[in-house]
C-alpha positions as CSV (number, residue, x, y, z in Angstrom):
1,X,74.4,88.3,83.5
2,X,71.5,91.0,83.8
3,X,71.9,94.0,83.9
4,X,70.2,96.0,86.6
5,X,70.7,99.7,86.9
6,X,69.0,100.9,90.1
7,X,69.8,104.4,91.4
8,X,72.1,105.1,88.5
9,X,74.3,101.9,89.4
10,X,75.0,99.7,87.0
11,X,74.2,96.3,88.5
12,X,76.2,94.1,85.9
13,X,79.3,96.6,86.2
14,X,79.6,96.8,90.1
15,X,79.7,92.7,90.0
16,X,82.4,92.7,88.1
17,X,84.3,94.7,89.9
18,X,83.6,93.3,93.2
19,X,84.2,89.9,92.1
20,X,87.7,91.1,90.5
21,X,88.6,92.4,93.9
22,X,87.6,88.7,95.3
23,X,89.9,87.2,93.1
24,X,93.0,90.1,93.7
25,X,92.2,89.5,97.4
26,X,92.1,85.0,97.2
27,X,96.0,85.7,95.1
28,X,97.1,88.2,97.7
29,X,96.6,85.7,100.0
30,X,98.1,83.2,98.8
31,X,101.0,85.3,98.0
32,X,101.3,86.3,101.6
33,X,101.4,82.5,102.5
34,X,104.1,82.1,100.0
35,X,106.4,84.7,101.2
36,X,105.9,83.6,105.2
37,X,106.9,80.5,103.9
38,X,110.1,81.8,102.3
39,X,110.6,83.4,105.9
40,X,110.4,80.2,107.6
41,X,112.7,78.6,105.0
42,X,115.0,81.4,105.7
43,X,115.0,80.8,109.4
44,X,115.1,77.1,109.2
45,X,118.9,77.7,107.6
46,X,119.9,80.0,110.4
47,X,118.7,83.6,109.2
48,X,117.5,86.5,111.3
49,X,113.9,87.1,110.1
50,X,113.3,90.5,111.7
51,X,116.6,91.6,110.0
52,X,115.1,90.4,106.7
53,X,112.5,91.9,106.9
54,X,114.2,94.9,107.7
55,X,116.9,95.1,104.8
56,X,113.7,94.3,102.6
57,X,111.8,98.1,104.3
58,X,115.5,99.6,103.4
59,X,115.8,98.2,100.3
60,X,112.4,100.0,99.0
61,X,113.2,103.1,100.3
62,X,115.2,105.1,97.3
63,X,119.4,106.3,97.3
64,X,118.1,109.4,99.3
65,X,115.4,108.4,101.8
66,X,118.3,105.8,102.8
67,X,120.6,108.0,103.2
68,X,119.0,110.2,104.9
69,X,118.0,107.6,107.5
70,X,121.5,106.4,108.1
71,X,122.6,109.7,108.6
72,X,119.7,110.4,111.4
73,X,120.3,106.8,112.9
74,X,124.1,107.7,113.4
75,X,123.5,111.0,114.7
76,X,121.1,109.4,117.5
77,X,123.5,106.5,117.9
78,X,126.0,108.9,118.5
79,X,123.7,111.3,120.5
80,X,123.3,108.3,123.2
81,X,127.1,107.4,123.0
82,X,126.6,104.2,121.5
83,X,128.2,104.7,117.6
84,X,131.9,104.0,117.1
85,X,132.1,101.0,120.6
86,X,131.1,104.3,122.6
87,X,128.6,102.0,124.9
């Protein structure tokens, strides 16, 4: 591999880079196709997929963004009268 330094860019450096990127983007593929296939495993047995997906978005959220989201969904719920079999 040659080195080539045009402009103050190294030539040799930038390759490598790029082609790491290549190869972070051809495994975050695959591991996108590998957790859509764990959704339609999941569905297959009888699972709610949107609600998967969003217990997995609360589960990333820490104690007190989570609580503080259920606190602001139940206030709404209960703004709108539907909390508590208010509907």
């Amino acid at each position: 591999m040659t080195t080539t330094n045009t402009g103050g860019v190294a030539g040799a450096q930038l390759r490598s880079f790029i082609e790491r990127i290549e190869r972070l983007e051809e495994e975050k593929k695959a591991i996108a196709d590998d957790i859509r296939d764990v959704f339609a495993e999941a569905k297959g047995t009888g699972f709610d997929v949107k609600t998967m997906r969003e217990v997995l978005r609360i589960r990333r959220l820490d104690k007190d963004a989570r609580d503080e989201a259920e606190s602001l969904l139940d206030l709404y719920l209960h703004a709108l009268g539907m909390a508590g079999g208010e509907e």
